[in-house]
Short mmCIF file of the C-alpha atoms (twelve columns), coordinates in Angstrom:
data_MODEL
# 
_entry.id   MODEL 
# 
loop_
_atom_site.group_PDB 
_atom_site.id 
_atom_site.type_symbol 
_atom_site.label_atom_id 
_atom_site.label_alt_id 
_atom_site.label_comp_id 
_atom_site.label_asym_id 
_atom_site.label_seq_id 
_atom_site.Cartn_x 
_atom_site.Cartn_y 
_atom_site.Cartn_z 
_atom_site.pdbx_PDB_model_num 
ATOM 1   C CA . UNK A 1   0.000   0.000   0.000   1 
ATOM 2   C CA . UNK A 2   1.180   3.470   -1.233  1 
ATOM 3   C CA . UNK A 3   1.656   6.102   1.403   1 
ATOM 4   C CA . UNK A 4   -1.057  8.761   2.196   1 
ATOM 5   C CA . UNK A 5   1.527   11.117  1.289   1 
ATOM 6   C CA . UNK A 6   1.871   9.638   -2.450  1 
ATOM 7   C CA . UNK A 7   -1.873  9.129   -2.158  1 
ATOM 8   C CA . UNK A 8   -2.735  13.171  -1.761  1 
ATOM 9   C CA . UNK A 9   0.518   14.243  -4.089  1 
ATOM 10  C CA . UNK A 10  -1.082  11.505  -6.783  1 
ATOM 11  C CA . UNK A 11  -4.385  12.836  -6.633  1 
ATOM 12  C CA . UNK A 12  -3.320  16.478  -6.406  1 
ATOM 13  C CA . UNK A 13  -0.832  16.114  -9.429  1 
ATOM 14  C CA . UNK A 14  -3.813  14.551  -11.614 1 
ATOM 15  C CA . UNK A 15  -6.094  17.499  -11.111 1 
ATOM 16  C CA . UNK A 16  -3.743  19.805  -12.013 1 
ATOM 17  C CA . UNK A 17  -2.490  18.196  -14.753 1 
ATOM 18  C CA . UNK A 18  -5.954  17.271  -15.923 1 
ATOM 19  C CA . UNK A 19  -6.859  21.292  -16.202 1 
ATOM 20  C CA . UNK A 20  -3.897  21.805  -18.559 1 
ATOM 21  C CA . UNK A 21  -0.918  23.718  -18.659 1 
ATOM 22  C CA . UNK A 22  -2.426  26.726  -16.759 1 
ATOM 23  C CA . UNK A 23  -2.418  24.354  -13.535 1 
ATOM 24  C CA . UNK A 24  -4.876  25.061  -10.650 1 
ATOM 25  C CA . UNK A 25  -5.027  28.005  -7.337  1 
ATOM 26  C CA . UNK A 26  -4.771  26.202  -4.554  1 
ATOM 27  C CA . UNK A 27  -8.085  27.340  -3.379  1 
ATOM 28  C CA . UNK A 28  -9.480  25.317  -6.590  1 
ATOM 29  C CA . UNK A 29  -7.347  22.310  -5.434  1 
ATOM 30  C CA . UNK A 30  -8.965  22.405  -1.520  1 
ATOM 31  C CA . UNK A 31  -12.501 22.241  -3.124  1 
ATOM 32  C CA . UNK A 32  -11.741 19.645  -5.684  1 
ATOM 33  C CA . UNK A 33  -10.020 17.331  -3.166  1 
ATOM 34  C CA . UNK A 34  -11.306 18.107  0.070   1 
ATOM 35  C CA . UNK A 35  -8.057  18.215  1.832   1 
ATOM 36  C CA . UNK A 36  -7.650  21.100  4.310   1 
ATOM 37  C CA . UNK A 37  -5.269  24.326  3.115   1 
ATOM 38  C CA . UNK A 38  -2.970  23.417  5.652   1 
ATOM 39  C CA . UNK A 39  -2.106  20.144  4.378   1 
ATOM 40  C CA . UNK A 40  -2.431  20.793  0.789   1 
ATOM 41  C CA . UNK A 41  -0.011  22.995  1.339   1 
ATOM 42  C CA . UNK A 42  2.181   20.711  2.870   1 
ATOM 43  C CA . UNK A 43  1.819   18.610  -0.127  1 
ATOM 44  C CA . UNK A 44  2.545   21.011  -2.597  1 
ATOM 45  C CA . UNK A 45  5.615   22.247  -1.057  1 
ATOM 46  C CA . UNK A 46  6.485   18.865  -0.936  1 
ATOM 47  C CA . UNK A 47  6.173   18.249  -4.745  1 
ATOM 48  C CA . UNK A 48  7.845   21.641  -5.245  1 
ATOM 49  C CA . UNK A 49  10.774  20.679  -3.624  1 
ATOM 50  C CA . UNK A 50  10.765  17.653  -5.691  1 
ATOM 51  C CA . UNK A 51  10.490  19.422  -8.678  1 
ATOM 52  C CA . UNK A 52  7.405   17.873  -9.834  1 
ATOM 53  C CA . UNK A 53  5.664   21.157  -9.252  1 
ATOM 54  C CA . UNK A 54  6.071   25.019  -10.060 1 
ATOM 55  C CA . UNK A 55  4.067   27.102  -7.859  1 
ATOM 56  C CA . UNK A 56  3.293   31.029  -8.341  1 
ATOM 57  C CA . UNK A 57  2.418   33.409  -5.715  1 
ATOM 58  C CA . UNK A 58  -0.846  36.433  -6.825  1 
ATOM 59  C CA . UNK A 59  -2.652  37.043  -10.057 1 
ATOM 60  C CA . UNK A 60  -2.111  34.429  -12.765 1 
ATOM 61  C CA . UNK A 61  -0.520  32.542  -10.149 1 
ATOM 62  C CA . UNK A 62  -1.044  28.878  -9.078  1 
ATOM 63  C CA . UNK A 63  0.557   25.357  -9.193  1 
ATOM 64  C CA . UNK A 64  1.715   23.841  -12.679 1 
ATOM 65  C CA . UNK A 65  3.607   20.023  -13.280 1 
ATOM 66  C CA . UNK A 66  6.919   20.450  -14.389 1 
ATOM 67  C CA . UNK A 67  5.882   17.432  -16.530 1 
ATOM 68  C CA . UNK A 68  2.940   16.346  -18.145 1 
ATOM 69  C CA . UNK A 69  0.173   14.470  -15.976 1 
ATOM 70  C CA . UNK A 70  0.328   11.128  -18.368 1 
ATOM 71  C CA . UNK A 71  4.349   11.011  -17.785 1 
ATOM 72  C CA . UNK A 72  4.052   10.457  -13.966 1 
ATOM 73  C CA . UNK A 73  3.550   7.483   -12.535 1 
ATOM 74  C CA . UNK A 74  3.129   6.525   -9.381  1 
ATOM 75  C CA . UNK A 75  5.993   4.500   -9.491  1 
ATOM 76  C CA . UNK A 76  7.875   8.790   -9.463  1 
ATOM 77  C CA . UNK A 77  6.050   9.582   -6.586  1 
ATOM 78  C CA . UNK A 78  7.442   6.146   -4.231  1 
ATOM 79  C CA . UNK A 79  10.942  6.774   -5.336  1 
ATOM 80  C CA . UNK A 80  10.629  10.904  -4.599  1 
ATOM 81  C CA . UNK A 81  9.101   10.530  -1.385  1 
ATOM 82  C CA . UNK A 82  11.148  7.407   -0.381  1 
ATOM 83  C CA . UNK A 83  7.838   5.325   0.102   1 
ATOM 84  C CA . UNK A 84  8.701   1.661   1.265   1 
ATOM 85  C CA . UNK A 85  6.237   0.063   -1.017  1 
ATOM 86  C CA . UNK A 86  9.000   -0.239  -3.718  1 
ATOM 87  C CA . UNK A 87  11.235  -2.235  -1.719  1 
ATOM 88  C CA . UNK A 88  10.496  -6.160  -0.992  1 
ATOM 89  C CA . UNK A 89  10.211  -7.254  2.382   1 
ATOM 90  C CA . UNK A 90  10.318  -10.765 2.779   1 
ATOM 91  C CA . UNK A 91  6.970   -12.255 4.634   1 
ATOM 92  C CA . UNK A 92  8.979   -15.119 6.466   1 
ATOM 93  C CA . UNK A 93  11.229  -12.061 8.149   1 
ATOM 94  C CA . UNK A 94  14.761  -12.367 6.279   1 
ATOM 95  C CA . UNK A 95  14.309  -8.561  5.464   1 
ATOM 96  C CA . UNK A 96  14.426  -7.241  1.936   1 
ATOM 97  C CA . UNK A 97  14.018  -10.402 -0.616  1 
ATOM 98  C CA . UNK A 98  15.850  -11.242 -3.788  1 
ATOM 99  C CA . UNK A 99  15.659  -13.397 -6.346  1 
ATOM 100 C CA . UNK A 100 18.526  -15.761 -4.728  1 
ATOM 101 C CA . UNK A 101 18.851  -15.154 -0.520  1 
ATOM 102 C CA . UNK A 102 17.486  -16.674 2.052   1 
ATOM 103 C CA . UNK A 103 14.027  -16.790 1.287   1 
ATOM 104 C CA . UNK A 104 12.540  -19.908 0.711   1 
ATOM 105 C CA . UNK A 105 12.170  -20.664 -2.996  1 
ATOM 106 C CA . UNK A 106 9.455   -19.184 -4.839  1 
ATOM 107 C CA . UNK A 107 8.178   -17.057 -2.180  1 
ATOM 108 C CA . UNK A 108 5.670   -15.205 -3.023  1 
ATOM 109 C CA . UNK A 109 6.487   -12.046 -1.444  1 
ATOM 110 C CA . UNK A 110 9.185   -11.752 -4.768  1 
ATOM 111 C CA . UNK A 111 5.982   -12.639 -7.412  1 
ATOM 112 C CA . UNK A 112 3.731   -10.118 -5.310  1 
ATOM 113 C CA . UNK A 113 6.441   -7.165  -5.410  1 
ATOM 114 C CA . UNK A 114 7.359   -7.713  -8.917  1 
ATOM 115 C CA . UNK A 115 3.349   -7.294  -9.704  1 
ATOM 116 C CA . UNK A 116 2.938   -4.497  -7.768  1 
ATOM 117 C CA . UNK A 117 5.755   -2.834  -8.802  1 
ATOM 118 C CA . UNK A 118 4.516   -3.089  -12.383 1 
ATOM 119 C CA . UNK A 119 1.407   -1.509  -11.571 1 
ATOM 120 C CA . UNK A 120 3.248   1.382   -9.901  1 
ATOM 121 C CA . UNK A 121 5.351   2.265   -13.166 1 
ATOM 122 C CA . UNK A 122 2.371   1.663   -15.368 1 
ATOM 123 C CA . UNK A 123 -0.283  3.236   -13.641 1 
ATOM 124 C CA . UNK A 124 0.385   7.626   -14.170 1 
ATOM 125 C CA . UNK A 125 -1.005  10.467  -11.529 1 
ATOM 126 C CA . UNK A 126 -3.805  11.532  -14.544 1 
ATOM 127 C CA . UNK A 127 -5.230  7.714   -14.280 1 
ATOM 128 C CA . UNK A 128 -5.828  7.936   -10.536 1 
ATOM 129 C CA . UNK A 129 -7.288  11.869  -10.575 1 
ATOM 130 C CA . UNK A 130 -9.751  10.037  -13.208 1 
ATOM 131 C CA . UNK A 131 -10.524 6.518   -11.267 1 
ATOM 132 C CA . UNK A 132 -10.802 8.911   -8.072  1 
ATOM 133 C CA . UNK A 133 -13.023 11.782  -9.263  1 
ATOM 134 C CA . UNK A 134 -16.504 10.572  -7.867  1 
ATOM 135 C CA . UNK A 135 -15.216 9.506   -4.199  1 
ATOM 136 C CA . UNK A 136 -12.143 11.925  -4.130  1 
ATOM 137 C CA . UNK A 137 -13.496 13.865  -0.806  1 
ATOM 138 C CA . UNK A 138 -14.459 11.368  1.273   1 
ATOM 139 C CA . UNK A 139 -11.116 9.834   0.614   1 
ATOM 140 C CA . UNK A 140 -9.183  12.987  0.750   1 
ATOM 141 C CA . UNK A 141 -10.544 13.069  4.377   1 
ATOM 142 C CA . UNK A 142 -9.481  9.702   5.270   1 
ATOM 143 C CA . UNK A 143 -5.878  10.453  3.768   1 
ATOM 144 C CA . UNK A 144 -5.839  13.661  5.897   1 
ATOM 145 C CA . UNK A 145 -6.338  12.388  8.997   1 
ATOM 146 C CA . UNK A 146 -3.630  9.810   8.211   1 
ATOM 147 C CA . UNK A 147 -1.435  12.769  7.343   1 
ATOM 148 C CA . UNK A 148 -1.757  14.803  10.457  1 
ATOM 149 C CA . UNK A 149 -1.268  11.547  12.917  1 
ATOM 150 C CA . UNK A 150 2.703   11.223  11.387  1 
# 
């Protein structure tokens, strides 16, 4: 399971890539998600930081990707924010699993990672805006609440 921090940053990134290249005002973003101001913010800094993001203070001003919507994956987001998700943890507690190690042979923890990880690269921030629009708020408030407990 992807972090709620790569949940938020996901969803937020799909929204604004899904308006274009003008981006969105944060204000827009708060409605459309239902995440608080203080934590969006949070988020967007974050992605700013990570360069996935160019934000602009006043008129005209607002959050644009640095690359287009379709080109991120969530796969970007795990490695930018460090997420453990992309690294195998073996289920019979010999720590990160490999193809040869101690694992037992043909664990599945390996076949389960390798799957997962293949949905991560193939599966971009616009795709989960899109799959997320009708229930985005209610979710947003779950995520949130996740969010402030760390």
């Amino acid at each position: 399971m992807i972090s709620r921090q790569v949940a938020m940053a996901a969803v937020c990134l799909g929204l604004i890539g899904r308006e274009g290249p003008e981006g969105l005002q944060i204000p827009d973003l708060v409605e459309l998600t239902g995440i608080s101001r203080p934590t969006l913010g949070k988020v967007i800094n974050a992605l700013a930081r990570k360069k996935l993001v160019k934000t602009k203070r006043g008129v005209g001003g607002g959050v644009r990707l640095e690359h287009p919507a379709e080109a991120i994956t969530l796969y970007d987001l795990c490695v930018a924010f460090d997420d453990p998700v992309i690294e195998c943890h073996c289920s019979f507690g010999f720590g990160h699993c490999a193809d040869e190690g101690p694992c037992p042979p043909g664990c599945l923890c390996v076949a389960q990672h390798a799957k997962q990880l293949e949905y991560l690269k193939s599966t971009s921030v616009l795709e989960v805006a899109e799959s997320m629009s009708p229930r985005l708020k209610k979710a947003a408030r779950r995520a949130e609440r996740g969010w402030r407990t760390r």
